[in-house]
C-alpha positions as a Markdown table, in Angstrom:
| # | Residue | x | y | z |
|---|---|---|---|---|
| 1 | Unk | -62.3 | -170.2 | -94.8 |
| 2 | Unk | -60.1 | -169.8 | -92.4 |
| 3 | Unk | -56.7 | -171.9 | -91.5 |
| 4 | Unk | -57.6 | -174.4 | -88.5 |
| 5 | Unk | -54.7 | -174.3 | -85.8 |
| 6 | Unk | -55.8 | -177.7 | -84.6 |
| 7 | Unk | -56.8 | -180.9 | -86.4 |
| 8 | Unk | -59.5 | -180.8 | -83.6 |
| 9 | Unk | -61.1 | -177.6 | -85.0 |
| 10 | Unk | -61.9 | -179.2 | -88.5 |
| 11 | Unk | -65.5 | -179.5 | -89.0 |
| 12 | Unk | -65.1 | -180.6 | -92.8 |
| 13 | Unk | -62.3 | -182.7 | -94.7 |
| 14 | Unk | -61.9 | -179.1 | -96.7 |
| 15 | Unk | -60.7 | -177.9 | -93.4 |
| 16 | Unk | -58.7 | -181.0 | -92.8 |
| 17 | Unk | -56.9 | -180.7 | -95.6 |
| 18 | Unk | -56.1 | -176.8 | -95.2 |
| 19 | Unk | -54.6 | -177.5 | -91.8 |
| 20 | Unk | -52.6 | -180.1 | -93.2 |
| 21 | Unk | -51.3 | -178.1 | -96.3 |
| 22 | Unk | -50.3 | -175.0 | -93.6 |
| 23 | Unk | -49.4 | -176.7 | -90.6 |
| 24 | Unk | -47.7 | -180.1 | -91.4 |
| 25 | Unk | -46.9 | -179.8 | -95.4 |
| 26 | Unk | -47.2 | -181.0 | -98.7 |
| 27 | Unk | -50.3 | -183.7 | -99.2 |
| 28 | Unk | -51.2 | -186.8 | -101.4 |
| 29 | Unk | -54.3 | -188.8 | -101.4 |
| 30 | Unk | -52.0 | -191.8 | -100.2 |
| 31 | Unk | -51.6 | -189.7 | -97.1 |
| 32 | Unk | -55.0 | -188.3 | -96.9 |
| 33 | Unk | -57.0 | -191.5 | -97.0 |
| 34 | Unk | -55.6 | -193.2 | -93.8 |
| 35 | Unk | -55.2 | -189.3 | -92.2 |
| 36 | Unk | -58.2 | -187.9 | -92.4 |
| 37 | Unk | -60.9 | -190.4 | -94.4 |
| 38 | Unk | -60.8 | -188.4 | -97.9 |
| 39 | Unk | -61.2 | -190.5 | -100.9 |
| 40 | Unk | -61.1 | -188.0 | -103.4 |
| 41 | Unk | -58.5 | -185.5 | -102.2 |
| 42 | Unk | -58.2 | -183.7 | -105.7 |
| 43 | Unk | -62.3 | -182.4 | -105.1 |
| 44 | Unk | -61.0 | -180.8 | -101.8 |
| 45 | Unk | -58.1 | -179.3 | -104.0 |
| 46 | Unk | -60.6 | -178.0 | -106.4 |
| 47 | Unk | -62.7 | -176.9 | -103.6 |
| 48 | Unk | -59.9 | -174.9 | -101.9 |
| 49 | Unk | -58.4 | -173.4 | -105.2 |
| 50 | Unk | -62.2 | -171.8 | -105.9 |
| 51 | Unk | -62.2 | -170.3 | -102.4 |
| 52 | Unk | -58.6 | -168.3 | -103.2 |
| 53 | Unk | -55.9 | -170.5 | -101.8 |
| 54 | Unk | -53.3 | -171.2 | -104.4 |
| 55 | Unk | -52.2 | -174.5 | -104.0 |
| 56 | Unk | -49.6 | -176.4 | -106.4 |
| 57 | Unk | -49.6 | -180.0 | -108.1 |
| 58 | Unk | -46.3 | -181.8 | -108.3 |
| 59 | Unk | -46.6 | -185.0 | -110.4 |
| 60 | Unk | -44.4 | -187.4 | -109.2 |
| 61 | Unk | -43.9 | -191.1 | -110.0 |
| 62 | Unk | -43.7 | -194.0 | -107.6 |
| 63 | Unk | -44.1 | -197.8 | -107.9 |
| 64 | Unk | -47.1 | -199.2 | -106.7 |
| 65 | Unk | -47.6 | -202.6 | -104.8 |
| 66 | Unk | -47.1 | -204.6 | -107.9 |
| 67 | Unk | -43.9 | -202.6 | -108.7 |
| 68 | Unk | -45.1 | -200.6 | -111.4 |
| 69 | Unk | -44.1 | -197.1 | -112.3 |
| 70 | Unk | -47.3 | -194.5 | -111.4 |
| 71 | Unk | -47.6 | -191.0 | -111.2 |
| 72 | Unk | -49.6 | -189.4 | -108.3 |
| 73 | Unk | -50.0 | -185.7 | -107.4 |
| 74 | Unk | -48.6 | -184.3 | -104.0 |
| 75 | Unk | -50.6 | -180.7 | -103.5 |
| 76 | Unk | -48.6 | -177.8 | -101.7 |
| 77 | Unk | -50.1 | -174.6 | -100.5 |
| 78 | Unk | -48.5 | -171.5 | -102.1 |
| 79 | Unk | -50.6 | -168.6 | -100.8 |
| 80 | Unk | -53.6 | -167.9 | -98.8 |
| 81 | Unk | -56.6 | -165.1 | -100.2 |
């Protein structure tokens, strides 16, 4: 797969999130949801990571809207196959 240069040329949420990860930065499923419509932002991860691209979790911790502590995963792509 390659890296879209435009959001325009995404044909999947894959792509989506690949052109987000190399063109705008790191990515949480907070941000994808409203973005790009991707519920389940860790399968595209998954998806990504068996094609080649090495792409790193950071667990982070934030409070939600009831003001309690919780950890969430921002993804950032390392390398490219």
């Amino acid at each position: 797969m390659n890296i879209p240069q435009t959001l325009e040329e995404c044909k999947s949420q894959g792509e989506a999130v690949l052109y987000h990860l190399a063109n705008i930065g790191s990515l949480t499923q907070h941000e994808a949801t409203p973005l790009y419509g991707i519920e389940r932002l860790g399968a595209r991860i998954f998806e990504l990571r068996k094609l080649g691209f090495v792409i790193e979790t950071i667990n982070e911790t934030g409070k939600n809207r009831f003001g309690h502590v919780t950890p969430y995963a921002r993804y950032v792509l390392r390398e490219t196959p």
